[in-house]
C-alpha positions as CSV (number, residue, x, y, z in Angstrom):
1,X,-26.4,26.3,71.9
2,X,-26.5,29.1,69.6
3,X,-29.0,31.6,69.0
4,X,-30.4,29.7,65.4
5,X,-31.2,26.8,67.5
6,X,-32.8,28.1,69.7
7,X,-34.9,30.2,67.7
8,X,-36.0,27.0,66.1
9,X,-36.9,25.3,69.1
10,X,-38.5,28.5,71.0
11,X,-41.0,28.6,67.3
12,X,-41.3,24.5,66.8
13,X,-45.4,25.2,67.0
14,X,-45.2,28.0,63.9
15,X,-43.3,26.1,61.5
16,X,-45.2,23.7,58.6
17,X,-48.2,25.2,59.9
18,X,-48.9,28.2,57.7
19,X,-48.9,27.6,53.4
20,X,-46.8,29.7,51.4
21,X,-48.9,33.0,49.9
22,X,-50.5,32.5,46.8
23,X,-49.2,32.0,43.8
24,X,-45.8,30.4,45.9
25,X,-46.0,27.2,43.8
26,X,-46.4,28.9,40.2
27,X,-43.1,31.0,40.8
28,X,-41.0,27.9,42.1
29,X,-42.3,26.0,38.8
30,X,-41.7,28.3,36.4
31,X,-38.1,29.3,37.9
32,X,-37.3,25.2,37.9
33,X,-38.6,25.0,34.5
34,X,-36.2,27.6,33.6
35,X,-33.3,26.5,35.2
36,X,-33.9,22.8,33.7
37,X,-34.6,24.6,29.7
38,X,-31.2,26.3,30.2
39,X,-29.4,22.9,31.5
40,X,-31.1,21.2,28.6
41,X,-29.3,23.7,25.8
42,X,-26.5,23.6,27.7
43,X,-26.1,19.9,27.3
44,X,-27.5,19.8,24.0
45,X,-24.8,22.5,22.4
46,X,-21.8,20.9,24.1
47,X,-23.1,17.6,22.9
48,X,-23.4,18.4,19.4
49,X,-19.8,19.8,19.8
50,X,-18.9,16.6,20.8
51,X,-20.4,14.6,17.7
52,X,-18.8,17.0,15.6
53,X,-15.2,16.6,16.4
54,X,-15.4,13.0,16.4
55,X,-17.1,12.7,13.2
56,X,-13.6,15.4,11.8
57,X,-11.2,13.0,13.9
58,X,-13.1,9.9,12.4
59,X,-13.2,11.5,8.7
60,X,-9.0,12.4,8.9
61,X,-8.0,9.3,10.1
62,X,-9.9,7.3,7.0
63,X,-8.0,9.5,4.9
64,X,-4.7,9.4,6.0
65,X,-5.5,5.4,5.9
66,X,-5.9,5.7,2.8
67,X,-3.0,7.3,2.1
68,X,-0.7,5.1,4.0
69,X,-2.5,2.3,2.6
70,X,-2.1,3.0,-1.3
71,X,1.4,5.1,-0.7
72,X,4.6,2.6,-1.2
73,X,7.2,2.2,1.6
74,X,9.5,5.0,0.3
75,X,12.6,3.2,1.8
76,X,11.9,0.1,-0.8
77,X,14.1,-0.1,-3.5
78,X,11.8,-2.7,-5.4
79,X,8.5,-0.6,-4.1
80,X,9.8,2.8,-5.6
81,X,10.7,0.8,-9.0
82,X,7.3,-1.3,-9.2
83,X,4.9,-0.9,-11.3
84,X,5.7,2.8,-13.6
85,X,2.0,2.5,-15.5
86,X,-1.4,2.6,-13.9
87,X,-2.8,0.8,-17.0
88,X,-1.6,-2.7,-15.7
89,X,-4.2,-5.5,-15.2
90,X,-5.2,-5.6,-11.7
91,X,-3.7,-9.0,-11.3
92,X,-0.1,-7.5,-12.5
93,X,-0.4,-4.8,-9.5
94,X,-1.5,-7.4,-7.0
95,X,1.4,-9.4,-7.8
96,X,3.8,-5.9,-7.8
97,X,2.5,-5.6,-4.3
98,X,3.3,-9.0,-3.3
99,X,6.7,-9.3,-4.4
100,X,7.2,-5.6,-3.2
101,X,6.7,-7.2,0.4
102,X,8.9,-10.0,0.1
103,X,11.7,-8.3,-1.7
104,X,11.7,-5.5,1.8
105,X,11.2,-8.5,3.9
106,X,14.1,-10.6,2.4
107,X,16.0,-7.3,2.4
108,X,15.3,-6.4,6.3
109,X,16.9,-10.1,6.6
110,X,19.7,-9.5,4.8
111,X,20.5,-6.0,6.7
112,X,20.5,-7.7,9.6
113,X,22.6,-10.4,8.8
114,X,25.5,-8.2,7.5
115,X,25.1,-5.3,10.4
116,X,26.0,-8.6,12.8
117,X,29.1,-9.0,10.5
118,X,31.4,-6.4,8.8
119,X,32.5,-9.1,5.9
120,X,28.9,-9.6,4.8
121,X,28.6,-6.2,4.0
122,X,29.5,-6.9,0.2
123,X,26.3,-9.2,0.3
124,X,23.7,-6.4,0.8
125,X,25.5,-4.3,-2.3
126,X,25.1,-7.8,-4.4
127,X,21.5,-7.5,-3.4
128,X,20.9,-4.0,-3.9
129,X,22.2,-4.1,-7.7
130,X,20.6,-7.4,-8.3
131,X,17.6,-5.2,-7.1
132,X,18.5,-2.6,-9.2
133,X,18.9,-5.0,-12.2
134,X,16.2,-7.2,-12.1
135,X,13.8,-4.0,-11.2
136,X,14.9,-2.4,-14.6
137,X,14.4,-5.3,-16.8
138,X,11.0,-5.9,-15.2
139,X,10.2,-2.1,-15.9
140,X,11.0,-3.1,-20.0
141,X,8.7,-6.0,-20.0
142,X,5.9,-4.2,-18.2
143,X,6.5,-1.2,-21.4
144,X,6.2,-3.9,-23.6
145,X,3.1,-5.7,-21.6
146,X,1.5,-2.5,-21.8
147,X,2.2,-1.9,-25.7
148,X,1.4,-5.3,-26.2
149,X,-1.5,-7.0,-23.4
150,X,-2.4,-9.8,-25.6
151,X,0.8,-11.4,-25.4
152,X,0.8,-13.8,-22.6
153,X,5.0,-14.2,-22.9
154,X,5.5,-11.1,-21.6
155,X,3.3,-11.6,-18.8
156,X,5.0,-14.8,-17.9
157,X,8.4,-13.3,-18.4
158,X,7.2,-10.6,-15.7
159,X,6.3,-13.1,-13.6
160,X,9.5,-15.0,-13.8
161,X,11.3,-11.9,-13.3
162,X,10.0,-11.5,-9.8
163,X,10.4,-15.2,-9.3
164,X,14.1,-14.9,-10.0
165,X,14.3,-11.5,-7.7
166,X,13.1,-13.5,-5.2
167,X,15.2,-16.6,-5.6
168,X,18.4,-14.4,-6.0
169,X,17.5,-12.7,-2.3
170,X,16.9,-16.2,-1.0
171,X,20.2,-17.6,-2.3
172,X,22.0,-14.5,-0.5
173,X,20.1,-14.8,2.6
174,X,21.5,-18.4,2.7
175,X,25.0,-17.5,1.9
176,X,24.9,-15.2,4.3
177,X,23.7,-17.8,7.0
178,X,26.4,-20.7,5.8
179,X,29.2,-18.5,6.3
């Protein structure tokens, strides 16, 4: 036995018998209440922190959405040469976009139907000038769209000319496939 216990068992009688001296319970509230006013702030400060950064984290990624979002794929070919005015009808753009994401998706086909073969290569340089071509007349009509918005021709013509772009990458993709 040590001496600690023994103490306590020798005095068992004197303890939880006498009350604390006056003024005992006062001093154990008020230092409580000040330990729990200081955990409070604590909490309170880290916790705003907290909301802070997330709102930054929340804010940057909306804007660098947005950005990816409205920013074309810059290895497109057909997405670089879309639309050249902002002044288009809202239809026009929509259907820019549209054929933007065909034209890549016909175009990741094509790649990977002529990395497969070496003698297919001369397909995906067909495809790339036809690109190239068909991106350049559609840039004249848009000029002349935007000059002219009236004239429901050179909308149709527009139209036609992404039609055809995406005709002329089907055809090759199926070359490419019956060879």
């Amino acid at each position: 036995m040590t001496r600690i216990e023994e103490k306590i068992r020798n005095n068992k009688d004197h303890f939880n018998q006498s009350e604390p001296a006056d003024g005992h319970f006062d001093r154990f509230k008020d230092k409580l209440s000040q330990l729990h006013s200081e955990d409070e702030n604590e909490n309170k400060f880290s916790f705003n922190i907290v909301w802070k950064i997330a709102a930054s984290v929340i804010v940057l990624i909306a804007i660098s959405l947005v950005f990816i979002i409205n920013t074309p794929d810059s290895k497109s070919a057909f997405a670089v040469n879309a639309t050249i005015e902002n002044n288009l009808p809202e239809e026009l753009e929509e259907l820019d976009k549209y054929y933007a994401q065909q034209t890549d998706k016909k175009m990741c086909t094509i790649n990977e139907l002529t990395d497969t073969c070496c003698e297919n290569t001369d397909f995906k340089k067909i495809a790339e000038n036809q690109i190239l071509e068909l991106s350049n007349s559609r840039k004249e009509l848009q000029k002349d769209y935007s000059d002219n918005k009236d004239d429901e021709r050179t909308f149709s013509a527009i139209v036609n000319n992404y039609r055809l772009l995406s005709k002329v990458l089907d055809g090759i993709i199926e070359t490419i496939n019956n060879k």
